[in-house]
C-alpha positions in Angstrom: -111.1 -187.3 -30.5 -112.2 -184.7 -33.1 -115.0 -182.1 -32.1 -116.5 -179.7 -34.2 -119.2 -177.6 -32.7 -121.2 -175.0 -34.9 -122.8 -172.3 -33.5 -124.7 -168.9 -34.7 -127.3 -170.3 -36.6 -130.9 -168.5 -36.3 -134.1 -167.3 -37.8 -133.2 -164.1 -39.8 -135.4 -162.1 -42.8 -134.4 -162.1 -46.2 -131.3 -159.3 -46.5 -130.3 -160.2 -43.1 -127.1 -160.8 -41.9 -125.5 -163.6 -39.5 -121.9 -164.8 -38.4 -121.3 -168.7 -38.0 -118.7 -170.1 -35.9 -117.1 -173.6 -35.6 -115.1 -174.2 -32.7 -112.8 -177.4 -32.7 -111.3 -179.5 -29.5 -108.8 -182.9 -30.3 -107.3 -181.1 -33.1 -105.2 -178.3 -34.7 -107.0 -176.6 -37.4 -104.3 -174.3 -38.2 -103.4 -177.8 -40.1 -106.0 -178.3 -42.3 -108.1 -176.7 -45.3 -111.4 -176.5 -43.8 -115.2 -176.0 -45.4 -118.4 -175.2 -44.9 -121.2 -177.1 -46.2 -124.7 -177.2 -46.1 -128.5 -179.0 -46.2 -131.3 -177.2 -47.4 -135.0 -178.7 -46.2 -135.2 -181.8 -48.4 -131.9 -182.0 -49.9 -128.4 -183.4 -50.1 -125.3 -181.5 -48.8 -124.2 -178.9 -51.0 -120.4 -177.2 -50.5 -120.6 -173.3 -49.5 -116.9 -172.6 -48.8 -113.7 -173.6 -48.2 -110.2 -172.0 -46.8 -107.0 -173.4 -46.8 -104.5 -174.1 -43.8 -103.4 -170.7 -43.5 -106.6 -168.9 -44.6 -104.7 -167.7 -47.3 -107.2 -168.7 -50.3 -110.5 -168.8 -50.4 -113.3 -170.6 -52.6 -117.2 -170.6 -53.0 -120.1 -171.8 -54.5 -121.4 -169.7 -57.0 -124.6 -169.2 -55.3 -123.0 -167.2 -52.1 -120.0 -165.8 -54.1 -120.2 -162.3 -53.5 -122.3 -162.4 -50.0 -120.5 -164.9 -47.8 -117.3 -164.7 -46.7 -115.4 -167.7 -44.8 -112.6 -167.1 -42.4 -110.1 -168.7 -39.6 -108.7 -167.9 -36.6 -106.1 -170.3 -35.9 -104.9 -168.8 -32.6 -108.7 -169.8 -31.4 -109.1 -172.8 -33.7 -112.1 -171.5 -34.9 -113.5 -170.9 -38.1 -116.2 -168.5 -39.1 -119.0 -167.6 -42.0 -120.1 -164.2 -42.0 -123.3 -164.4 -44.4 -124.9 -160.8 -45.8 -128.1 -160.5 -48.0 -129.7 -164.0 -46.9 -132.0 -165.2 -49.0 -135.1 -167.9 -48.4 -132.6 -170.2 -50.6 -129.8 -170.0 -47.8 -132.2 -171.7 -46.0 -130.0 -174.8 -44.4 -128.6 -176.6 -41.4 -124.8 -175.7 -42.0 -121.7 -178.0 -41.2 -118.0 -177.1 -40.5 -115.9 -180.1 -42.3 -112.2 -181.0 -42.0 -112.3 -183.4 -45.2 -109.3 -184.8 -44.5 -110.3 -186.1 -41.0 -113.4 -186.7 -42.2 -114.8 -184.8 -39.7 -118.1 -183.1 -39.1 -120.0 -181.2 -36.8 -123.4 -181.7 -35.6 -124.6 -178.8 -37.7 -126.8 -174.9 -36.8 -130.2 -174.2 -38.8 -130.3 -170.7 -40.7 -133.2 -170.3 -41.6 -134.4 -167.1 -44.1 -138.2 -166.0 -43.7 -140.2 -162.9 -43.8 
């Protein structure tokens, strides 16, 4: 059975900084493309960022291009988001996917405040 578990999220003021992390159990990451997604208050799911198998390429939504950066550890079968200059915007509960499981996590809330 697939598990993703998130972790990281928290309250944090605008130009703040915070690390997610998604750690998997019932499966090898280190085969599969993996994102990150997220749901602002309100919304549907938006994509953030994805990585392929080997963490070789990388690609992101326009509106984090620049300030988030998504990354692997396949030793760990973990994934990570390391997110710089939040903005209120960013608010969101984010979700580690494996789309070709169709698998999900449960989600962490980042939320950006002053």
């Amino acid at each position: 059975q697939v598990q993703l578990v998130e972790s990281g999220g928290a309250w944090v003021q605008p130009g703040g900084s915070l690390r997610l992390s998604c750690a998997a159990s019932g499966v090898t990451l280190s085969l599969y493309a993996m994102n990150w997604y997220r749901r602002p208050p309100g919304q549907g799911r938006e994509f953030v960022a994805a990585i392929t198998s080997a963490g070789s390429d990388t690609v992101y939504a326009d509106s984090v291009k620049g300030r988030f950066t998504i990354s692997r550890d396949n030793d760990n079968n973990t994934l990570q988001l390391e997110m710089n200059n939040l903005k209120p915007e960013d608010t969101a509960v984010y979700y580690c996917n494996v789309r070709k499981l169709g698998a999900w996590g449960q989600g962490t809330q980042v939320t950006v405040s002053s």
